[in-house]
N, C-alpha and C positions, 0 to 999 in steps of 0.2 A: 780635301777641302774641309777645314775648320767652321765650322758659323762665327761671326764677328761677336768680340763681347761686347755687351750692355750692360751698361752701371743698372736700367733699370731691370734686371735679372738681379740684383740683392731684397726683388721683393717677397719671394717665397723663402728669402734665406732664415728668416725665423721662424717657417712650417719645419725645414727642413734641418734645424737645428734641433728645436725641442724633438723632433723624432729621434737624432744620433743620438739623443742623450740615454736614448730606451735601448740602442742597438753601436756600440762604440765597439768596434772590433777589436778580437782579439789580436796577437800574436798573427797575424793573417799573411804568410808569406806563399803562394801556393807557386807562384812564378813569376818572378821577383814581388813584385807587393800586387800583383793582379790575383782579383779572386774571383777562377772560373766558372765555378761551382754553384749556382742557382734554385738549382730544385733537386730535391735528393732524389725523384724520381730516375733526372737526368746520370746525377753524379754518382748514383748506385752502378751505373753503366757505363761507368769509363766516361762522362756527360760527354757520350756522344749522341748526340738529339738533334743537330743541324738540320739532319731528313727525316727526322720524324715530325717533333715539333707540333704536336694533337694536344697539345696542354694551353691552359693560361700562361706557364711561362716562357711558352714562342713570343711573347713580346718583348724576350732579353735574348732569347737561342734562336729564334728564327720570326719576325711579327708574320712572315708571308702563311706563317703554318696557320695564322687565326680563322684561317677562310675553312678551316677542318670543323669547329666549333659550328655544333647547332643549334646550340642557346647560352644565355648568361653563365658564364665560370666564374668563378672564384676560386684563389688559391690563398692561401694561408699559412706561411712554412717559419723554419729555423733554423738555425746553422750554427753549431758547436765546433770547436776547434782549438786542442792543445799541441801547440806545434812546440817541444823540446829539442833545444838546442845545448850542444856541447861545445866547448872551445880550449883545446890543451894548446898554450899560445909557449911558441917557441924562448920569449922573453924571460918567462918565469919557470915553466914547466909545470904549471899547475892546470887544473882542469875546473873551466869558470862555466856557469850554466846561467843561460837567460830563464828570468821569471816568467815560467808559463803558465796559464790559469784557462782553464774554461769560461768562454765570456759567449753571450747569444747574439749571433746577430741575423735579424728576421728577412724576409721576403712575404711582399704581395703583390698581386696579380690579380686584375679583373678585366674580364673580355667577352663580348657578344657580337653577334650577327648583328648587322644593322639593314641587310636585306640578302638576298640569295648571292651577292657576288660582292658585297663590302662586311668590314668588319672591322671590330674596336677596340684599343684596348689600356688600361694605363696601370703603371705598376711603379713600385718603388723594391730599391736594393740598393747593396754595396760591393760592384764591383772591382774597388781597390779599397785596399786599407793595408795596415800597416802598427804593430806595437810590439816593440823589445825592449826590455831595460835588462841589462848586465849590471846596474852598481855602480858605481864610483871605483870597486875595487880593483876591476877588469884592468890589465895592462895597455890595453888600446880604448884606454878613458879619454883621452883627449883627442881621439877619433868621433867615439860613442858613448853616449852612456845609457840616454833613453831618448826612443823615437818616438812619436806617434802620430797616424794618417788617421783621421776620421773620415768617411766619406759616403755620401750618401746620393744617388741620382733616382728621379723623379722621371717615368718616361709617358710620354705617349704616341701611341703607333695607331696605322692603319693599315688594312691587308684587302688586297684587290685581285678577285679571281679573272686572268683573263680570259681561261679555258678548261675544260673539267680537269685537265692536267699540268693546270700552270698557274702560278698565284704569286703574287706581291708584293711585298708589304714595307715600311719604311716609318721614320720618326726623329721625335727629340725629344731630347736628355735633357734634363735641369740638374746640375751637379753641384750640393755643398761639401766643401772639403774644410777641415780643419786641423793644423798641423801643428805639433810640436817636437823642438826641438834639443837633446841637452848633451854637452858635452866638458868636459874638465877645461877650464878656462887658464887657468897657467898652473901646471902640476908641481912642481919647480920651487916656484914661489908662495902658492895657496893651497895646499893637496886641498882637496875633497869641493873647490870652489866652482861651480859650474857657470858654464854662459848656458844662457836658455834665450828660445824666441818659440812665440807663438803667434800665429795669424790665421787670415782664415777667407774663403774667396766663394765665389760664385760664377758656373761656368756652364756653355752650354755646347752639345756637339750632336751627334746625329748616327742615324741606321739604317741600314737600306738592308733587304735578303731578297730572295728567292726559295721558292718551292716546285720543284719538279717531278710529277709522276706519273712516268711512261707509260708504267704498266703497274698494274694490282700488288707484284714482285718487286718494286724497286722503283725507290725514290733518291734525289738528290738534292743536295740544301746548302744554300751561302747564306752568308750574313757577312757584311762589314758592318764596322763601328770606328766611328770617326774618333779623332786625337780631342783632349781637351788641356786648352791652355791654361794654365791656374795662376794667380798674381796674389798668393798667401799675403794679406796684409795686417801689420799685429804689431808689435812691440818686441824689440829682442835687449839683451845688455846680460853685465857680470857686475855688479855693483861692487863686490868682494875684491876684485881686484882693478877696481878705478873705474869699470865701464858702467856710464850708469843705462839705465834702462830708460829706452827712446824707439822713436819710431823704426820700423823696419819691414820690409818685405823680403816676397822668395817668392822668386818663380818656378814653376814645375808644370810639367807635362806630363799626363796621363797616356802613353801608349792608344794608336789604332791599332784595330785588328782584324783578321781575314782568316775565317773560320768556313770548310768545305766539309760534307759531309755525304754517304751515302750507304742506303738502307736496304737488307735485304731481308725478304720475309718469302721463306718455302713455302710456309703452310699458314694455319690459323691460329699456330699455339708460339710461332717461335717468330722472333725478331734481331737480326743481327746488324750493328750498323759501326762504322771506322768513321772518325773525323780527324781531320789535320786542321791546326789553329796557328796561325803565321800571327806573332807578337811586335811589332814596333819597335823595341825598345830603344833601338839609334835615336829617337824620339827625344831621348833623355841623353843628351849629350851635357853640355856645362849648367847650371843652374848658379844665381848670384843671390846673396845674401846683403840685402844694403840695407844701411843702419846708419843712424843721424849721428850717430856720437864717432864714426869709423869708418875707414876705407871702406869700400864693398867688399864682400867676401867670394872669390868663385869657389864652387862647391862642385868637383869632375866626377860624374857619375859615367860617362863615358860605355854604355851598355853597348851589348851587342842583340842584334834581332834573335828572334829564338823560336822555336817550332813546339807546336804540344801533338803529341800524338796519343788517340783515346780510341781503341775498341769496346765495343759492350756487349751485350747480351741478354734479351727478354723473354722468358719462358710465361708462357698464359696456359695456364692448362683447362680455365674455363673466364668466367667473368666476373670472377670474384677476387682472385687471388694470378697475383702476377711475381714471377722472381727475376732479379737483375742479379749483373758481374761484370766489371770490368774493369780495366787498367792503364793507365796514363803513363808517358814517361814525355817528361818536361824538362828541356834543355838547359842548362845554365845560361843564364842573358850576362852576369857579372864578370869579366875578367880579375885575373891575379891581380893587376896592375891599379884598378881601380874598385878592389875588395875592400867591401866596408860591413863591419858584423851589426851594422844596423837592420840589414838585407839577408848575408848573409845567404845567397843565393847557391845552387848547385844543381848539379844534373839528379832531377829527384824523382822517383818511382812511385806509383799512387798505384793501390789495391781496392777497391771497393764490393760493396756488395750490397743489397736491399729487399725489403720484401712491400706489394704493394695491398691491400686489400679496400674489395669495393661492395656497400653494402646500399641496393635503391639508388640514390644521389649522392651519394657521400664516398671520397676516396680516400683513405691514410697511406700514407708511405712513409718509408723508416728508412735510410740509409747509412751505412758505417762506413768509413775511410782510415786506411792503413797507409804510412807513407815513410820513407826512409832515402835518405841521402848519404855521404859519405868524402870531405872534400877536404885537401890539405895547400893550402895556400903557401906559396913560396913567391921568392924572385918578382921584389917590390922596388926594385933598385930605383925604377923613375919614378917612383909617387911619388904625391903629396908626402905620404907618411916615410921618410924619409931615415927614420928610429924600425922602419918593421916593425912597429907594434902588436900588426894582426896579424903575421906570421904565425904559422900553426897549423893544427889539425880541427876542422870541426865537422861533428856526427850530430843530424838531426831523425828523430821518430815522433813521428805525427799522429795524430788519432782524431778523429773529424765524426761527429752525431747529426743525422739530418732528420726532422721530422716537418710534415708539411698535412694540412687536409685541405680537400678541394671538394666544393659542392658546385654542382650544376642543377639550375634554376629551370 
């Protein structure tokens, strides 16, 4: 179930704009343009956190966890991410690299009791986003040239104990998304002439979890997160080659998702927890591109559903000083057929590691992410792309910085 949109939900859209403009994602591609990743506490640990979830940010990993919270938190984090991409495209034989940059994009998080069995919480993050440019010079130019998702959701949850072993929790999203889009407009006749569109929407969807714990040893955590329907609205055209620039939209959908998790802790020092993350991405089937001066455009992104699988590992050897490790591997959602190096998607491996320390009321964590892919796209026969443009080999290595503090009031 989707929540119905309101026009009147474009009124935080200028809180929520001048924020993306402090936090415009990088290069963000962690599974297809979904970005799981939240608090480095979590994502030092393979972000498997579903049954944990003792933090400020159970109000994006789990809200039901906030009933664990015995006074005001606050978190305060960051998210660095240069995700290098390579592309040796069969057409030329040459080896084209997307422009990757470290760029920051933040997370917060505030949540308290509001009596022994409710509690509260509201937080802002970026979920999805999305940014590659290849150039103009790239052989699959008039596929791609430069993308970009901005996006930013605004949540607020509440979390309901209904027994010393069972909790809560659920909410809503306020999502501004801001898109663009560019690509070589007639290579043929104008090299270097791009169509571009840019718009931009306001949408709202929803979260429901669970927190369950049996026993002292072992806990287990759901979270869903509802789909959001986006209606990018902005201006697209190519002036350079007749089209002038006129109104236009683009629909897009944000993937749900179904995120299981379960926790096991021996003793006092160690914590071990597996999560499985079930992606939507069928969600994104046809998306249209309609424009005053032009046919509509269908744009088939035609994904497939896709699985995240994350182990961790928490070592406390007192209460100051905690160490994570863990490792994700994340399906490819993209088929051959409907391969676009805007996405550039693939069966991708994630490494992590972090260290936490805690001094009085004050917590820092640090995590580092290693990630690497390897995927060679053939046998396009029925695309759109009908030329194999993006025919080829492409090698991605990733490197991901998390820093975050968190005080408790």
């Amino acid at each position: 179930m989707n929540l119905p949109r309101n026009q009147n939900l474009r009124t935080p859209a200028g809180v929520l704009a001048a924020i993306l403009l402090l936090s415009a994602q990088p290069d963000l591609r962690a599974n297809g343009f979904y970005i799981p990743v939240q608090d480095p506490f979590a994502t030092s640990r393979g972000n498997a956190f579903v049954a944990t979830a003792d933090r400020p940010s159970a109000i994006y990993y789990n809200p039901a966890g906030l009933t664990q919270l015995d006074s005001l938190a606050v978190h305060a984090g960051v998210y660095a991410v240069r995700l290098g991409i390579e592309a040796e495209t069969d057409l030329d034989g040459l080896t084209h690299e997307n422009d990757a940059e470290f760029i920051p994009v933040p997370q917060l998080y505030v949540a308290a009791p509001l009596n022994d069995s409710l509690a509260a919480g509201v937080g802002l993050n970026a979920p999805f986003g999305l940014r590659t440019d290849w150039g103009a010079a790239a052989p699959f130019g008039a596929v791609a040239t430069e993308t970009d998702l901005k996006y930013a959701t605004a949540w607020g949850v509440l979390a309901y104990e209904l027994s010393d072993s069972l909790s809560i929790g659920g909410g809503i999203g306020v999502t501004y998304a801001e898109g663009t889009l560019k690509r070589l407009a007639a290579p043929q006749l104008a090299p270097g002439a791009e169509f571009e569109f840019e718009g931009d929407d306001v949408a709202a969807n929803w979260i429901a979890s669970l927190l369950w714990n049996p026993h002292q040893q072992h806990s287990f955590g759901v979270t869903y997160r509802a789909k959001t329907d986006l209606d990018l609205e902005g201006s697209g055209g190519a002036p350079a080659v007749g089209l002038p620039n006129g109104r236009a939209s683009l629909d897009l959908v944000t993937p749900d998702t179904l995120v299981v998790g379960y926790a096991f802790r021996p003793d006092d020092y160690w914590t071990i927890e597996a999560n499985v993350e079930w992606v939507n991405w069928n969600r994104l089937g046809t998306s249209t591109l309609r424009q005053a001066f032009s046919p509509d455009t269908p744009l088939p992104f035609n994904w497939e559903s896709n699985f995240m699988y994350g182990i961790g590992v928490t070592y406390a050897p007192n209460r100051t000083w905690a160490f994570n490790a863990g490792y994700i591997f994340i399906e490819n959602s993209q088929p051959d057929l409907n391969f676009n190096p805007a996405v550039a998607d693939a069966d991708r491996h994630w490494l992590s590691a972090g260290v936490s320390y805690t001094a009085e009321d004050w917590t820092i964590d640090v995590a580092y992410q290693y990630a690497f892919s390897d995927r060679t796209v053939r046998d396009r026969t029925a695309a759109v792309d009908a030329g194999n443009l993006v025919a080829g080999d492409y090698r991605s290595r990733f490197h991901g910085l998390m820093l975050s503090f968190n005080r408790s009031f």
